[in-house]
C-alpha atoms as a printed R data frame, in Angstrom:
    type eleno elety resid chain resno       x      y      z
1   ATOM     1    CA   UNK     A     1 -35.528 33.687 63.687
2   ATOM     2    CA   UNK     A     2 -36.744 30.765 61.693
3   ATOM     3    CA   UNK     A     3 -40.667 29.903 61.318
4   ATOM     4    CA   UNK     A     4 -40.783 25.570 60.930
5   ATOM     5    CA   UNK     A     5 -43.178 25.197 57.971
6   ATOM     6    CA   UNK     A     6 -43.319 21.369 58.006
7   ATOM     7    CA   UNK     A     7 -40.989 18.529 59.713
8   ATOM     8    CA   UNK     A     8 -40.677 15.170 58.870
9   ATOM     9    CA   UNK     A     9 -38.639 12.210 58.260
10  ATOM    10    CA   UNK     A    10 -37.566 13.638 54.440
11  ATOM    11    CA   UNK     A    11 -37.126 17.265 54.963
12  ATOM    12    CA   UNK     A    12 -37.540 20.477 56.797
13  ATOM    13    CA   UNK     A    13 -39.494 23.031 54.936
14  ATOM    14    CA   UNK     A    14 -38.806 26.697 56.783
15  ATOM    15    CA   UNK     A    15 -39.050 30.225 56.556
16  ATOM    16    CA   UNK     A    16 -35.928 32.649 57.707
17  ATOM    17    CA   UNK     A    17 -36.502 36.616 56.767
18  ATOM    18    CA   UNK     A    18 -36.855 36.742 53.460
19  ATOM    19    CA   UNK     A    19 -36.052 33.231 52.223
20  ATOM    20    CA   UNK     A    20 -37.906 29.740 52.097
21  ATOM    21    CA   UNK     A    21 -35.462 26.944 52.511
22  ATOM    22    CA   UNK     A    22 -35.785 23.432 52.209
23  ATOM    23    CA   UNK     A    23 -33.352 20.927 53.703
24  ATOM    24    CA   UNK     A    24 -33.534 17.593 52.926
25  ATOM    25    CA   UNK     A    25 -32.932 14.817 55.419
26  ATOM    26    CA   UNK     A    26 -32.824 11.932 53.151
27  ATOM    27    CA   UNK     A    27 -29.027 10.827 53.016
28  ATOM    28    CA   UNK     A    28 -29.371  8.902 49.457
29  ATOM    29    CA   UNK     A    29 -31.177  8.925 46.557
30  ATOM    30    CA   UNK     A    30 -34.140 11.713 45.878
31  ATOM    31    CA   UNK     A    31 -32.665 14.923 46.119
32  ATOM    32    CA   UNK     A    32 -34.458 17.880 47.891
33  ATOM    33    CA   UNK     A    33 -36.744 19.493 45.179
34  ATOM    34    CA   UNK     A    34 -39.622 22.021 44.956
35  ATOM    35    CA   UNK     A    35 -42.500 20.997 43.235
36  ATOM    36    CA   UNK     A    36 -45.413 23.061 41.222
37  ATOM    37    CA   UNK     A    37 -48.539 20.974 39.562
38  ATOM    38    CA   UNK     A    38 -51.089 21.503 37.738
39  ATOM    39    CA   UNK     A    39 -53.714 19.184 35.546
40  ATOM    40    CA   UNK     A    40 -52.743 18.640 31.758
41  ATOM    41    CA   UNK     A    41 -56.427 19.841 30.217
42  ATOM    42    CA   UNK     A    42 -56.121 18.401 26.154
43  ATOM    43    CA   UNK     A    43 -56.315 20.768 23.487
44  ATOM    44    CA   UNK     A    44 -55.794 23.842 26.018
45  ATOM    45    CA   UNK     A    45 -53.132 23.266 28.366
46  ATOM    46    CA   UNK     A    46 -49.986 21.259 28.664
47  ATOM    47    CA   UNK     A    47 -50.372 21.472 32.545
48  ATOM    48    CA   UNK     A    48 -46.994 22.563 34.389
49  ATOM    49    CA   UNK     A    49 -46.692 25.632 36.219
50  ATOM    50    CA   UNK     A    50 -44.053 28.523 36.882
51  ATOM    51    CA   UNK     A    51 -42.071 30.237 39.387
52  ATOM    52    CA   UNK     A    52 -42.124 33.941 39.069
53  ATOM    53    CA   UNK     A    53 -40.436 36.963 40.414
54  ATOM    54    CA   UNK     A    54 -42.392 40.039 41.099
55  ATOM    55    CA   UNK     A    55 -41.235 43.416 42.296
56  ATOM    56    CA   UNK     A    56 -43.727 46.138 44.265
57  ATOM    57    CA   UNK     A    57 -44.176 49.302 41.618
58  ATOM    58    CA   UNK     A    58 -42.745 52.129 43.364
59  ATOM    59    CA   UNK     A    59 -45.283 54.348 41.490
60  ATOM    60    CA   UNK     A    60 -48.334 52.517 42.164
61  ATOM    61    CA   UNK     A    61 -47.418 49.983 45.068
62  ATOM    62    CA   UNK     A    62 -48.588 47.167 43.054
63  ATOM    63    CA   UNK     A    63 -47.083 43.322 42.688
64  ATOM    64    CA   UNK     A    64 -45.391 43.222 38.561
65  ATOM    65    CA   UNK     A    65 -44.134 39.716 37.219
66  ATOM    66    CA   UNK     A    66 -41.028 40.494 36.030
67  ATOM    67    CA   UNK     A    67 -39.326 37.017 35.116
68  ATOM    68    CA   UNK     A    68 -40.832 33.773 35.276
69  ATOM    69    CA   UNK     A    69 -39.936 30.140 34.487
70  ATOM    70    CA   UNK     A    70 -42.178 27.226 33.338
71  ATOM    71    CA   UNK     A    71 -42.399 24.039 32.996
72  ATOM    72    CA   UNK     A    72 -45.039 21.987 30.944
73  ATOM    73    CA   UNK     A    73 -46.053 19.004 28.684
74  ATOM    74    CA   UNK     A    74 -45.604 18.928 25.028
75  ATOM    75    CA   UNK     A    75 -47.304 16.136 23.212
76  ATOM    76    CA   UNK     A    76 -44.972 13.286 21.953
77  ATOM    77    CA   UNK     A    77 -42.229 15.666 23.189
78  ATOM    78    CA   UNK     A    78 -42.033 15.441 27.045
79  ATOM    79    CA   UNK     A    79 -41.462 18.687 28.941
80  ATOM    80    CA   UNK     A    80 -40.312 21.539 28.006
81  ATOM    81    CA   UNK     A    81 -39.655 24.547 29.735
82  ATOM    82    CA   UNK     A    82 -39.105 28.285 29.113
83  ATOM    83    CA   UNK     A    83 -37.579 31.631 30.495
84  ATOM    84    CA   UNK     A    84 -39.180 34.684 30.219
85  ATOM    85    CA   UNK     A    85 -38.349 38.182 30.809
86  ATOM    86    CA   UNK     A    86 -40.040 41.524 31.028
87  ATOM    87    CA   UNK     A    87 -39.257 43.440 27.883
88  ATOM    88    CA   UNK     A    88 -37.895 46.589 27.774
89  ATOM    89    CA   UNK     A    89 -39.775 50.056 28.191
90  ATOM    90    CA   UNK     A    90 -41.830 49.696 31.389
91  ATOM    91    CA   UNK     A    91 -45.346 48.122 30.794
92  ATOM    92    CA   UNK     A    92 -45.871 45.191 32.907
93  ATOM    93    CA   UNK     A    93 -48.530 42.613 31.588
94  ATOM    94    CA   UNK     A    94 -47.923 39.306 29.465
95  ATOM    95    CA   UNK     A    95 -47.981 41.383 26.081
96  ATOM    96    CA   UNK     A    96 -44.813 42.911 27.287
97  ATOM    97    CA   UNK     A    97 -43.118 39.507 28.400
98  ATOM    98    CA   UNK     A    98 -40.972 37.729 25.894
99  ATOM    99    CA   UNK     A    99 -39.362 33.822 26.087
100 ATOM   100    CA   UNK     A   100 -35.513 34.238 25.695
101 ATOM   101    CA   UNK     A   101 -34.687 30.693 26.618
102 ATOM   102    CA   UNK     A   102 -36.918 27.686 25.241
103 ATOM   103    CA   UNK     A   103 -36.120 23.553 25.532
104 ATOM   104    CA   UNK     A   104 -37.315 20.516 25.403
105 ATOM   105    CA   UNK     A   105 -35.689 17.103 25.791
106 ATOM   106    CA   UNK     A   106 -34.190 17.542 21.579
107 ATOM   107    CA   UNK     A   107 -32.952 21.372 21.779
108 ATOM   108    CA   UNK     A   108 -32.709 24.428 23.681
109 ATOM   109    CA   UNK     A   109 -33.277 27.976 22.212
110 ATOM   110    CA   UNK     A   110 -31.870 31.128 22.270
111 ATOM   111    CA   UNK     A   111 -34.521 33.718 21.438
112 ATOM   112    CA   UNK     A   112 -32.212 36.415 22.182
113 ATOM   113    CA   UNK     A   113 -28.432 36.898 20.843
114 ATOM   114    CA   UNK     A   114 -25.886 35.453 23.342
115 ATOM   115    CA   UNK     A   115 -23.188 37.430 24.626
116 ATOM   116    CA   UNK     A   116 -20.134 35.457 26.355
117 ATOM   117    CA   UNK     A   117 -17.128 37.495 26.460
118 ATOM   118    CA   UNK     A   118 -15.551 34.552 28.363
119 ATOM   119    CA   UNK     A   119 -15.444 31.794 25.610
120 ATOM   120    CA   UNK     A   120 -12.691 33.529 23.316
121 ATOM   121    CA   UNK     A   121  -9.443 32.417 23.172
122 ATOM   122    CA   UNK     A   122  -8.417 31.276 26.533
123 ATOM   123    CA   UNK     A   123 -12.030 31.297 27.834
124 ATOM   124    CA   UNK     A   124 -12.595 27.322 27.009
125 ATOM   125    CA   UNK     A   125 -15.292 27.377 24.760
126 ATOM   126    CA   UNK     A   126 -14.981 28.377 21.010
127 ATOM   127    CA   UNK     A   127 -17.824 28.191 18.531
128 ATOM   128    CA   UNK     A   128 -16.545 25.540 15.431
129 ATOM   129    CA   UNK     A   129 -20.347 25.031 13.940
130 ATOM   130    CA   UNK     A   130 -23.371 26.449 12.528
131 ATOM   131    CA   UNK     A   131 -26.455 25.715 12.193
132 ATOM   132    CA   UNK     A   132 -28.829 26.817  9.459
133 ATOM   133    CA   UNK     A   133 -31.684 24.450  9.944
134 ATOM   134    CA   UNK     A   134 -31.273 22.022  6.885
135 ATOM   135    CA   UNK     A   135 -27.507 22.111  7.024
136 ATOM   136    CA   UNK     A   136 -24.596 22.269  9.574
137 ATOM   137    CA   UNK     A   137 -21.574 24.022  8.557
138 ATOM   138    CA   UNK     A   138 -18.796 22.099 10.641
139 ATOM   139    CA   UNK     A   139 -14.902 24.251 10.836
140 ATOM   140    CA   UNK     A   140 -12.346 21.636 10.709
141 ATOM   141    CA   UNK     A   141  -8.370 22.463 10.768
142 ATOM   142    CA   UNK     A   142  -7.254 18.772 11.100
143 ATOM   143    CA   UNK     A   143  -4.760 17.395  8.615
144 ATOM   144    CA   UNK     A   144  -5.498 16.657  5.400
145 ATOM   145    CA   UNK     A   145  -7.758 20.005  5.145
146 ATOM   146    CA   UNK     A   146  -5.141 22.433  3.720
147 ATOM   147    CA   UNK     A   147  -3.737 25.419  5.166
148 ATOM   148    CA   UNK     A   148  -6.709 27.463  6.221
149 ATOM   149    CA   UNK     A   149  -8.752 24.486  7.258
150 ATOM   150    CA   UNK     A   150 -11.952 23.375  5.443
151 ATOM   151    CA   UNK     A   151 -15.584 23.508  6.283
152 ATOM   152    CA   UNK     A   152 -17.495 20.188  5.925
153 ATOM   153    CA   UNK     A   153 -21.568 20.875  5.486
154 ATOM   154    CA   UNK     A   154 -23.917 17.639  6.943
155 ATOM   155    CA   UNK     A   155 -27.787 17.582  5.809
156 ATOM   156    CA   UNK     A   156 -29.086 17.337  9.225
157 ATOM   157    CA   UNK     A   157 -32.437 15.324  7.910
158 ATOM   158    CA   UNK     A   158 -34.392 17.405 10.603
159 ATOM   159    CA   UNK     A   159 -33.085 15.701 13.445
160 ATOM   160    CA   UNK     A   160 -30.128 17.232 16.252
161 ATOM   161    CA   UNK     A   161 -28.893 13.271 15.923
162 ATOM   162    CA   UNK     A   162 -24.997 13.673 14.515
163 ATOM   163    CA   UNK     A   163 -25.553  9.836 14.293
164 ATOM   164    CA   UNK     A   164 -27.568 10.655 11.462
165 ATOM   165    CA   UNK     A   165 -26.612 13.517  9.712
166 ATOM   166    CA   UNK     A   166 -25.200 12.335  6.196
167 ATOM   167    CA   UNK     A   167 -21.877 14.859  4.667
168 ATOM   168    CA   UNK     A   168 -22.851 16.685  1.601
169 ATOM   169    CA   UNK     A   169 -20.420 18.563  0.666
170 ATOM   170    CA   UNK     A   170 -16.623 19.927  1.774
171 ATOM   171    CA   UNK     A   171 -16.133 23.822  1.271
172 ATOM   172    CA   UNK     A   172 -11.859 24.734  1.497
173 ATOM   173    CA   UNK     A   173 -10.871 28.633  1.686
174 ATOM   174    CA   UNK     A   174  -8.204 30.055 -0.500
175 ATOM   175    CA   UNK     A   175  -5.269 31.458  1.088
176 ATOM   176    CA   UNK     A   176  -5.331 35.743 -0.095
């Protein structure tokens, strides 16, 4: 049985067992979306909010945030956003919570090691770069760059820009 939060002329907002749905009735433009706000306060906050996921303790039948995503102002920046987890070993509180996942609208983060057993060969999506802050090691095995290929390093002048990265140097293997 659904419960009819809210109905209007953009949307039905409704509540079926266990879920919340939202079903837009606006045919173009907006898309349905979810909204959470909250006041930037300077020098403390960068406003934003979160959705969270919280499970019932089955030893002491209280609500734990487990996982949570948020969303916030950052200065010059724009938003940025961040996953976080509940670490391992059972203690629930924000000491025990760490970001795995961190962006903003020049990078995203990986605060954790990525595993993707799908993106060897045959998966679509091989790794040909790396990135060591200052520097970006690029693989190349176009023609003319020898037998085993070469590696071309750019100074990335602080910036995720390719436009304006500058080469610095070529690196070539020797065959064994």
């Amino acid at each position: 049985m659904s419960v009819i939060l809210d109905d209007n002329d953009r949307g039905t907002l409704m509540v079926e067992g266990n879920e919340t749905m939202m079903t837009s009735k606006v045919v173009e433009g907006d898309a349905a979306k979810f909204r959470v706000r909250a006041p930037v306060v300077p020098g403390q906050s960068g406003g934003g909010g979160a959705y969270s996921w919280d499970v019932r303790d089955h030893v002491d039948d209280k609500w734990k945030e487990v996982q949570l995503i948020t969303g916030a102002m950052n200065g010059a920046r724009g938003g940025e956003g961040k996953l976080i987890v509940l670490m391992e070993g059972g203690v629930i509180d924000d000491a025990h919570q760490k970001t795995v996942i961190e962006w903003d609208s020049t990078k995203v983060e990986f605060k954790v090691p990525i595993s993707a057993p799908g993106l060897g060969v045959g998966g679509g999506g091989m790794v040909n770069r790396l990135y060591s802050g200052r520097f970006v090691y690029q693989l190349q095995d176009d023609p003319p760059s020898g037998p085993l290929g070469r590696i071309v390093v750019y100074a990335t002048h602080g910036t995720l820009d390719e436009s304006q990265w500058t080469a610095v140097g070529v690196l070539t293997p020797t065959p064994l």
